[in-house]
C-alpha positions in Angstrom: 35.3 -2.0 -51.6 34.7 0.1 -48.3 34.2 -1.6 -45.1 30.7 -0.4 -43.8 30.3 1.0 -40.8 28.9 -0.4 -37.6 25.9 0.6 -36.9 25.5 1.0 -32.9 22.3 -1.2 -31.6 19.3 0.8 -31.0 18.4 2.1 -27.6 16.0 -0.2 -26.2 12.3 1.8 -25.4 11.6 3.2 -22.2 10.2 1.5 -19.8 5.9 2.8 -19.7 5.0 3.5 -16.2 1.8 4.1 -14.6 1.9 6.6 -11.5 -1.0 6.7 -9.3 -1.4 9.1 -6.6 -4.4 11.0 -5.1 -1.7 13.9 -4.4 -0.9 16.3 -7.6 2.0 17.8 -6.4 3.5 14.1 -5.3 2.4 13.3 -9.1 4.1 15.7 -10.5 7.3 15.8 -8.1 7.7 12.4 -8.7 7.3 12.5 -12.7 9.9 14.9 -12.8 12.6 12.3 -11.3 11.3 9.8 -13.4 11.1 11.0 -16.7 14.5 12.9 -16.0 15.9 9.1 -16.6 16.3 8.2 -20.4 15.0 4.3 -19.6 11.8 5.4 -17.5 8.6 7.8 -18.9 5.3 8.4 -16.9 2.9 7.6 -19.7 -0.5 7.3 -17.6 -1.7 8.9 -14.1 -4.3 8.2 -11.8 -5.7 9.7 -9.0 -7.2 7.3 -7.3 -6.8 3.3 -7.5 -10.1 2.1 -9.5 -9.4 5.0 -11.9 -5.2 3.0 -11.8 -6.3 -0.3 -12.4 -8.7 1.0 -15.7 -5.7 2.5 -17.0 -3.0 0.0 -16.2 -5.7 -2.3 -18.7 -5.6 0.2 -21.3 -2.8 2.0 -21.5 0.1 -0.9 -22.3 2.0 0.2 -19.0 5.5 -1.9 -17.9 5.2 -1.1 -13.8 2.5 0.6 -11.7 3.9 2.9 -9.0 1.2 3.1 -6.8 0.0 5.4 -3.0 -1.3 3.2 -0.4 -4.1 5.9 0.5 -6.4 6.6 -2.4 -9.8 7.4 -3.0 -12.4 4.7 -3.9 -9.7 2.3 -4.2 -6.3 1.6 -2.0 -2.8 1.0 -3.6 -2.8 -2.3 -1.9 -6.4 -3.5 -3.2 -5.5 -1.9 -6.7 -2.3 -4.3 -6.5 -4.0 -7.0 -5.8 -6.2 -6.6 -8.6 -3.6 -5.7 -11.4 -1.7 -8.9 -10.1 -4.9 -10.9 -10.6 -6.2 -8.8 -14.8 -2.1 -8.5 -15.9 0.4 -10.8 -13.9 3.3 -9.4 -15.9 3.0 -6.5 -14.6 5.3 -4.8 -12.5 4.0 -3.0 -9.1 5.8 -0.5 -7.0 4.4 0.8 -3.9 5.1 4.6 -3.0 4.4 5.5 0.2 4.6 7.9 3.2 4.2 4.9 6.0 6.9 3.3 7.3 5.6 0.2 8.4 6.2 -3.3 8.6 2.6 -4.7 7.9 2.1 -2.7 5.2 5.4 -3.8 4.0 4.3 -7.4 3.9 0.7 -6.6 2.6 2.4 -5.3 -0.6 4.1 -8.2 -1.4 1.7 -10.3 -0.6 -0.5 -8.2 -3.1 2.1 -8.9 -5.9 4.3 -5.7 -5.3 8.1 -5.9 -6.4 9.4 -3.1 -4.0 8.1 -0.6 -1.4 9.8 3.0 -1.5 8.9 5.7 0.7 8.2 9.0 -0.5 10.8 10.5 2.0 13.2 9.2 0.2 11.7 8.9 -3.3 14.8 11.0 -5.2 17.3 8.7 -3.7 15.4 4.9 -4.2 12.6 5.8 -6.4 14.8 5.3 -10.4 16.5 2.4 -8.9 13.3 0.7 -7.4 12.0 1.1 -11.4 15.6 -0.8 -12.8 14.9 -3.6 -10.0 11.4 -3.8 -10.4 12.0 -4.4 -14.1 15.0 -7.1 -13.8 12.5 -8.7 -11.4 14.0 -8.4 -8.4 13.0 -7.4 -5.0 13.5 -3.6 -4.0 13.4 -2.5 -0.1 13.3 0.9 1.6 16.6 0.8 3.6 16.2 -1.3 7.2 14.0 -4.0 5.7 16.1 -6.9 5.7 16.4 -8.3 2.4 16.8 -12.2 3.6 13.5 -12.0 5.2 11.9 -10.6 2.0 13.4 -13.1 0.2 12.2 -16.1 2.6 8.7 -14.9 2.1 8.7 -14.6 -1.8 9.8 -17.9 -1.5 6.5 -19.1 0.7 4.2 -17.6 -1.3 5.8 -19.2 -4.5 5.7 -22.8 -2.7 2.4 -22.0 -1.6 3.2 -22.1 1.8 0.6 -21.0 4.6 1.2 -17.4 5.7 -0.6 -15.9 8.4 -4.3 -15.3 7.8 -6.2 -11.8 7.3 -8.6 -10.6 9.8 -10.8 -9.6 6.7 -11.1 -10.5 3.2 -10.1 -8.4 0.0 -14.3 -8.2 -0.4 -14.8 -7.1 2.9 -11.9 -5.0 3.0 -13.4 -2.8 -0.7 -16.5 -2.8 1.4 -14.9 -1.0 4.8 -13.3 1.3 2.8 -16.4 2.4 0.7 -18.2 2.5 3.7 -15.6 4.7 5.3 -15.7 7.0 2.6 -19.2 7.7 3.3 -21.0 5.7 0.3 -24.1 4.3 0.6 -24.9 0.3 0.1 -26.8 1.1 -3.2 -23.6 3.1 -4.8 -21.4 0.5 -3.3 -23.2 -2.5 -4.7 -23.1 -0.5 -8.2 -19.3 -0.2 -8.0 -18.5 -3.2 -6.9 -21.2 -4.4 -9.8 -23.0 -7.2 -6.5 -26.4 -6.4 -5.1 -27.5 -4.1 -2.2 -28.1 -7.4 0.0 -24.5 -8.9 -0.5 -23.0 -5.3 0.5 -25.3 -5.3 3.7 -24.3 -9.3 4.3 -20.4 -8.0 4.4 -20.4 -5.0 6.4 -22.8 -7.2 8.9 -19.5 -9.6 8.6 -17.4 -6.7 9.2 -19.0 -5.3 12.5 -19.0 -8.9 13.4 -15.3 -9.7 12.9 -13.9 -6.7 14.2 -16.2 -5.9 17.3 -17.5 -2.6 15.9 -20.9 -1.4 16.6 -21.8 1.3 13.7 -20.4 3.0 10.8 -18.5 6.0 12.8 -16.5 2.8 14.3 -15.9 1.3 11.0 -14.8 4.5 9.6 -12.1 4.9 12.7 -11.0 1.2 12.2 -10.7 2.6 8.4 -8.5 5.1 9.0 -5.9 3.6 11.5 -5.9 0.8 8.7 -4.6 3.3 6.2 -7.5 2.5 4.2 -8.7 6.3 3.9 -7.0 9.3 5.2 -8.3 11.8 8.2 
């Protein structure tokens, strides 16, 4: 009787990413490195970060790689809402700014890694693998003890220093900055006309602003909307 022969195990599936970018040409550079890999494929793309967060809920995506600067919605306020709707999901942050405050803002938003788009073809496929064994992925100079040290507050819910503004107030600045009225804000944020007028009275307050133009310069040097 012949021996039968081994079958080798199948190839496990690809991991399903969602890439959200406001940028077609970063989209579609980016999608080239990644579905160039046999493990990764771009299944889903946004352009903005409401339009992410809708498809991250419908599409059955493994990791969201995400811009900070987007339309209607920021990478860091769409990470903070996919972390809330699907907790298992994993949540890169792409991005052009090197900087320390936005580095901490996306973990604390429930981001695995922060790559920047400088150095995308180098970091960007092994960000993905990390992301995926859930571990912690760094652009080079961030020191990984640190990073470690505060995953490890925020998991024994220790206090970490406290926002200027809230997630609410900071959807709000940004509609605001994009030049949206309180009655199209209220009916994307689904609250009334009154509770968007209470928050960017808040706003003016908190920050020491005076009128829209200022809220819409504080906006920008936020990284909440671009130029």
């Amino acid at each position: 009787m012949r021996g039968r022969t081994a079958q080798a195990p199948a190839a496990p599936a690809p991991v399903r990413i969602l890439l959200a970018d406001d940028h077609a040409l970063v989209r579609r550079g980016v999608r080239l490195i990644l579905d160039d890999e046999p493990d990764l494929t771009v299944v889903a793309e946004a352009d903005d970060g409401a339009r992410a967060v809708e498809l991250a809920r419908t599409e059955g995506v493994d990791l969201a790689i995400l811009d900070i600067a987007m339309p209607r919605m920021t990478g860091l306020q769409a990470a903070r809402e996919l972390s809330r709707r699907r907790p298992e999901l994993r949540i890169l942050i792409l991005t052009m700014y090197d900087n320390e405050q936005y580095f901490f803002e996306a973990l604390r938003a429930g981001a695995s890694g922060y790559v920047l788009k400088s150095v995308a073809d180098r970091d960007l496929v092994e960000a993905c693998r990390a992301a995926m064994r859930d571990e912690p992925f760094v652009y080079p100079g961030a020191v990984t003890a640190l990073v470690r040290d505060y995953l490890d507050r925020l998991r024994q819910g220790d206090p970490l220093p406290a926002r200027t503004i809230t997630d609410r107030e900071e959807e709000i600045l940004k509609l605001v900055a994009e030049g949206h009225t309180s009655k199209e804000i209220a009916e994307l944020l689904f609250i009334s006309a009154k509770t968007v007028e209470r928050h960017r009275a808040n706003l003016l307050q908190k920050l020491g602003l005076k009128d829209r133009l200022e809220l819409t310069r504080y906006a920008i040097r936020a990284g909440l909307i671009e130029p």
